[in-house]
KELUMFI-683300 format. One line per 2 residues: for each residue x, y, z of N, C-alpha, C, O, CB. Coordinates in steps of 0.2 Angstrom, whole numbers, padded with zeros to 4 digits. Last residue first. Glycine has a CB too. Layout:
BEGIN
X/Y/Z/X/Y/Z/X/Y/Z/X/Y/Z/X/Y/Z | ...
END
This chain:
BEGIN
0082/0024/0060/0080/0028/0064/0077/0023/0072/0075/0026/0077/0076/0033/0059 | 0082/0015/0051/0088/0020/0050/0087/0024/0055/0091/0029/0055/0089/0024/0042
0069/0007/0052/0077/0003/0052/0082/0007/0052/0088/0004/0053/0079/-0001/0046 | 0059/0013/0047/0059/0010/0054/0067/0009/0056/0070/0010/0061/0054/0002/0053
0062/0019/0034/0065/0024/0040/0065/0021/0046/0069/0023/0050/0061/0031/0041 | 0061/0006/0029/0068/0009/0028/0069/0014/0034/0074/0014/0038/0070/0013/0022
0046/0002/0030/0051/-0001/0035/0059/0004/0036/0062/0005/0042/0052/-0008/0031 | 0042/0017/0021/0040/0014/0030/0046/0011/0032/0051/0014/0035/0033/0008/0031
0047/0010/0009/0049/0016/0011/0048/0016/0020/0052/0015/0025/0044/0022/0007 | 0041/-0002/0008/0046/-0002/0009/0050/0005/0010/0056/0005/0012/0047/-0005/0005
0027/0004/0008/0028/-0003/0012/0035/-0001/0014/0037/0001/0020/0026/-0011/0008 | 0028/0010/-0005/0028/0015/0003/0026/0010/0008/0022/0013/0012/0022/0023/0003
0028/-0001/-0014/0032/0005/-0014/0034/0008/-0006/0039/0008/-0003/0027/0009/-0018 | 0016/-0008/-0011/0023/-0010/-0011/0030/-0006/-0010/0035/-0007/-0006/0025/-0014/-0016
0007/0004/-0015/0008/0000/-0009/0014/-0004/-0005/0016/-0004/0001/0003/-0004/-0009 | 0010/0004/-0028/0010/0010/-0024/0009/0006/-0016/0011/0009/-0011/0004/0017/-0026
0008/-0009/-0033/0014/-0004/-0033/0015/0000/-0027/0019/0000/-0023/0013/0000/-0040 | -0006/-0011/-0028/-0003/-0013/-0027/0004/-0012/-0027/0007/-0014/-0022/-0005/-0015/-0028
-0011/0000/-0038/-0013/0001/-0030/-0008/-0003/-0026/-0006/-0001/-0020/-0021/0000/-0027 | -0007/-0003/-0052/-0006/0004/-0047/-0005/0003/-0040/0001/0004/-0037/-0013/0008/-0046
-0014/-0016/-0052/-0007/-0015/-0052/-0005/-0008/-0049/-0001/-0008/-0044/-0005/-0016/-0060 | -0030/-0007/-0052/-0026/-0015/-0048/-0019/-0014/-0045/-0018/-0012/-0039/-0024/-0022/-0053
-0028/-0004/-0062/-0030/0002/-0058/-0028/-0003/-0052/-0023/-0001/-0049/-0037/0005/-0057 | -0026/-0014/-0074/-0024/-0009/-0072/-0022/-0003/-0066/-0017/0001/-0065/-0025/-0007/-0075
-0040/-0022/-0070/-0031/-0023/-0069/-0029/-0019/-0069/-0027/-0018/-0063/-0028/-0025/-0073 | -0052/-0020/-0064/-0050/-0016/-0067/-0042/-0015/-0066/-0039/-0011/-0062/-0054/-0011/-0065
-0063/-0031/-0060/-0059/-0032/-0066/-0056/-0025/-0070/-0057/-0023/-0076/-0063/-0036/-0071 | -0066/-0030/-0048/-0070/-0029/-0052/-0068/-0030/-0059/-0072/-0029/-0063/-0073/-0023/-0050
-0055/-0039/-0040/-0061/-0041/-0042/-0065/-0037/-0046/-0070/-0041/-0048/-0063/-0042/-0039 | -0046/-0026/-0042/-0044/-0032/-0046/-0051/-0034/-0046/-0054/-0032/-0050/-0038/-0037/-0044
-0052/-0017/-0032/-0053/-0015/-0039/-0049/-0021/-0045/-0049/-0019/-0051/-0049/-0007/-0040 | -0050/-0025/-0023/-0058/-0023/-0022/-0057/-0022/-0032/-0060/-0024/-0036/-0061/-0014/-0016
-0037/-0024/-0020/-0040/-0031/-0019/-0048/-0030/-0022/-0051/-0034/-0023/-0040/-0034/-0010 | -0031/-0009/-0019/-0032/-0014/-0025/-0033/-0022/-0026/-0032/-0024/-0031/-0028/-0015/-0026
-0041/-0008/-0005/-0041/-0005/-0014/-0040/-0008/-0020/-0044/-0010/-0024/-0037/-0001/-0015 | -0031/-0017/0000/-0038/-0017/0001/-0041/-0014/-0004/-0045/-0018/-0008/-0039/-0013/0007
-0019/-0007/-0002/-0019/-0014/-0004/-0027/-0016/-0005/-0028/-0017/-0011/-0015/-0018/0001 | -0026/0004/0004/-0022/0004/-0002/-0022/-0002/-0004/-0026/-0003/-0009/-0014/0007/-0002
-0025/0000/0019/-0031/0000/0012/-0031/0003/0007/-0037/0003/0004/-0035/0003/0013 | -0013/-0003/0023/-0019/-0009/0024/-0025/-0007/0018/-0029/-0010/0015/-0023/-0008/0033
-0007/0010/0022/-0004/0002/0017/-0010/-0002/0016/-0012/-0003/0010/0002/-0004/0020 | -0013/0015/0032/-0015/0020/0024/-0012/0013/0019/-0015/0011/0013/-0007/0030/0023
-0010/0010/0043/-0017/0007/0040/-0018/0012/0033/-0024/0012/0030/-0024/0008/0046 | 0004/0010/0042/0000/0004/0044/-0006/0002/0038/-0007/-0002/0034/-0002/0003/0052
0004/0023/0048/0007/0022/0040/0003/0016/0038/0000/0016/0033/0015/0020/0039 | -0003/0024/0058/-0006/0026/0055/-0004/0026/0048/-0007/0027/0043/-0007/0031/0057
0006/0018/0065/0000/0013/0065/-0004/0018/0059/-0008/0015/0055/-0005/0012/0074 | 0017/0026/0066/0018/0020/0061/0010/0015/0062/0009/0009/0059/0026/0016/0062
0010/0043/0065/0015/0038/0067/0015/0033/0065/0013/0033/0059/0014/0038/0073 | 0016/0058/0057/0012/0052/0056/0015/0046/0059/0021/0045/0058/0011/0051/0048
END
């Protein structure tokens, strides 16, 4: 997987959790945005160690 395609799995995971906070499903919200922050910062580390 090359990193435009990491890019756009973040871009709509986040996107996700923008769509599912406005419907007012906090919980599922917080998730997507975790898990987005999460493997945001996984991505950069290997950008930087490799």
């Amino acid at each position: 997987m090359n990193n435009l395609n990491k890019y756009i799995v973040i871009g709509l995971i986040f996107i996700a959790g923008i769509v599912s906070f406005i419907s007012g499903q906090f919980i599922i919200a917080t998730v997507f945005f975790a898990t987005a922050a999460i493997y945001s910062n996984i991505v950069t580390r290997v950008n930087t160690n490799s």
